[in-house]
C-alpha positions in Angstrom: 16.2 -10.9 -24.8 18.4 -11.8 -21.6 19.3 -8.4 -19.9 22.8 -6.6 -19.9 25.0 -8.2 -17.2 26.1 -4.8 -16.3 22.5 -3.9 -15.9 21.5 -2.7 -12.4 17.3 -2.4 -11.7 16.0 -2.0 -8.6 11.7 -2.6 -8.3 9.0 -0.7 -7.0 5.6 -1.6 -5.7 5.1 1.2 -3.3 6.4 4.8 -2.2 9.7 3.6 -3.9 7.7 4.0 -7.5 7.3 8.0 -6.9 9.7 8.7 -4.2 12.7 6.6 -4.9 15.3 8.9 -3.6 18.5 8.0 -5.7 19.5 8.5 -9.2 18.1 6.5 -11.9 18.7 6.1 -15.6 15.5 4.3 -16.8 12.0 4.3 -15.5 9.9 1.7 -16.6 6.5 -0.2 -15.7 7.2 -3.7 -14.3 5.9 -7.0 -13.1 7.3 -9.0 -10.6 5.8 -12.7 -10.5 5.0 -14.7 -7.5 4.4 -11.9 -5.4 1.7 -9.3 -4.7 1.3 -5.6 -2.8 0.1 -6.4 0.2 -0.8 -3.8 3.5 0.7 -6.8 6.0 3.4 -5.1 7.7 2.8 -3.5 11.0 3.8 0.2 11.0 4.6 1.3 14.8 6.7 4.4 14.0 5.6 6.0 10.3 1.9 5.1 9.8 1.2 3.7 13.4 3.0 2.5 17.4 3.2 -0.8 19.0 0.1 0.2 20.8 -2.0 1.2 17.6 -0.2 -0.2 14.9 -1.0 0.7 11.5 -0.3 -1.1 8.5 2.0 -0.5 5.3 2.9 -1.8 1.9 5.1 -5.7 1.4 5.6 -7.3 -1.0 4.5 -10.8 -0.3 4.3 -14.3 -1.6 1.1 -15.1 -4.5 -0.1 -13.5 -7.7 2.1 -10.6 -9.1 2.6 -7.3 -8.7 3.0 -4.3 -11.5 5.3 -1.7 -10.3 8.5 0.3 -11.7 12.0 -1.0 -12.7 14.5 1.4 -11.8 18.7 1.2 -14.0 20.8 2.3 -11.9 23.7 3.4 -13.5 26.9 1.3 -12.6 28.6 4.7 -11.0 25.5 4.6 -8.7 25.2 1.0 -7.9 27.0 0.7 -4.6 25.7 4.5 -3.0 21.9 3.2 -4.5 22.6 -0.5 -2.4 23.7 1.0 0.8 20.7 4.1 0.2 18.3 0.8 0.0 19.3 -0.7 3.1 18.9 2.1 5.1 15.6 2.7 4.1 13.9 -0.8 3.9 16.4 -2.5 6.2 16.0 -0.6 9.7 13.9 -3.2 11.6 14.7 -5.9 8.9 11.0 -6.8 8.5 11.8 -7.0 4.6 14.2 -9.1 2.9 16.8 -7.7 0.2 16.1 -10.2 -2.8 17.2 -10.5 -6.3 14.1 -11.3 -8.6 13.2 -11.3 -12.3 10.6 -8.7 -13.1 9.1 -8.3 -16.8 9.6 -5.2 -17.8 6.1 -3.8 -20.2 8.5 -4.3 -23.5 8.7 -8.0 -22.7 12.3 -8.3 -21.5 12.9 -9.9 -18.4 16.0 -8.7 -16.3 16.9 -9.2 -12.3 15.9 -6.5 -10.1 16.6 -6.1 -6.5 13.2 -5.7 -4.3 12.5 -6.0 -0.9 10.3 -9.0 -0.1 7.9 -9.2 3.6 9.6 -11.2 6.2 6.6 -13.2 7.2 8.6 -14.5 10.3 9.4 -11.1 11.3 7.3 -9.6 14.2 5.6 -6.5 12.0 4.5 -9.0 9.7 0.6 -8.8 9.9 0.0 -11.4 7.5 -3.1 -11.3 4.9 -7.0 -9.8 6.1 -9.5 -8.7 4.3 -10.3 -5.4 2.8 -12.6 -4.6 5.7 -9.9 -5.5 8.5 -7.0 -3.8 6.9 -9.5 -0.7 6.4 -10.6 -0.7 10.4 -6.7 -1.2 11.5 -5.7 1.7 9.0 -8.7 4.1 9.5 -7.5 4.2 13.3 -3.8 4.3 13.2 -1.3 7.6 13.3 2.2 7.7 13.1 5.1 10.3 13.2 4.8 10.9 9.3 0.8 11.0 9.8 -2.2 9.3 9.5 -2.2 5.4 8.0 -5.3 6.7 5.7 -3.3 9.1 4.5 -0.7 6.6 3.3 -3.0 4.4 1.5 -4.7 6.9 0.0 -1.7 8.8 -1.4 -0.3 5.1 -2.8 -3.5 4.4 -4.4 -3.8 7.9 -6.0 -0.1 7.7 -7.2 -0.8 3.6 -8.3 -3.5 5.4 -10.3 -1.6 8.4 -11.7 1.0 5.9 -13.4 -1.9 4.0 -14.6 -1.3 0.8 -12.0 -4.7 -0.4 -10.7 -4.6 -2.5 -7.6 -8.4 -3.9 -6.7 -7.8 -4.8 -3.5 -6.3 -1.7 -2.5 -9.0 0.0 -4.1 -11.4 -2.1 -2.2 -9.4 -0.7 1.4 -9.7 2.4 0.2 -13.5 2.8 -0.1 -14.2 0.6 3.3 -12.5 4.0 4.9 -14.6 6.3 6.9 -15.2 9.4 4.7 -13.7 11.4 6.4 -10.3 9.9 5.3 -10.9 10.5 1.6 -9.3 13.6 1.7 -5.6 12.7 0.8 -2.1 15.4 1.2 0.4 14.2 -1.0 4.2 13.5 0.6 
């Protein structure tokens, strides 16, 4: 079933999927194709500094990614957009795209998402689940500890029923003294 041409979605695949901060119609699981959640962006202000950078959520190219469609009613469209870009756009190390994401009923419909820039200079590109853990474990930022950020994702991933092996896998190469998340 093609979607609604009227139809607005916006997708998911990180703190967007619990905290999106604008008004939505319809929440629903998703999958976006071609890409994957990934911690390769560099984080030097939130989660890390240029000195000690930590590392955050993109969404970048290979596999697929299960996250949550967002319809935006077309009253909201334009304040939702500019909302968006200030959010994900401030040091442009994603890219506003317009992709087709499955949503878990089986219709497909375009969603905006914002896609890693892997030319961009915060773009930390793909490691391991040991060498994301040791750059995360020692990183803090303005809005905290990097830990504390990949735990909270994980543990909200897991509360909408999303797993995600890999970050799972970070996750338990943490020091255990980072297992004790504060929710945002």
């Amino acid at each position: 079933m093609a979607a609604d041409m009227d139809e607005f979605w916006v997708f998911g695949y990180g703190s967007l999927m619990w905290n999106p901060g604008f008004p939505f119609e319809e929440k629903l699981t998703a999958r976006a194709f071609g890409y994957r959640r990934s911690l390769c962006v560099h984080s030097w202000v939130h989660r890390g500094t240029e000195r000690r950078p930590g590392l955050v959520l993109g969404l970048d190219y290979g596999g697929s990614c299960i996250g949550t469609a967002f319809r935006i009613a077309p009253a909201e469209r334009a304040g939702v957009i500019d909302y968006l870009r200030e959010r994900e756009l401030v040091t442009h190390v994603y890219k506003e795209r317009t992709m087709p994401v499955q949503l878990m009923n089986g219709r497909r419909v375009p969603a905006l998402a914002y896609v890693v820039d892997r030319t961009h200079p915060q773009y930390a590109g793909a490691r391991t689940a040991a060498e994301a853990a040791a750059v995360v474990a020692g990183a803090v930022g303005k809005s905290g500890p990097n830990s504390e950020y990949v735990l909270n994702t994980l543990a909200h991933l897991q509360e909408l029923g999303i797993r995600d092996h890999w970050l799972e896998e970070v996750a338990a190469e943490l020091p255990i003294g980072a297992a004790v998340s504060v929710r945002a």
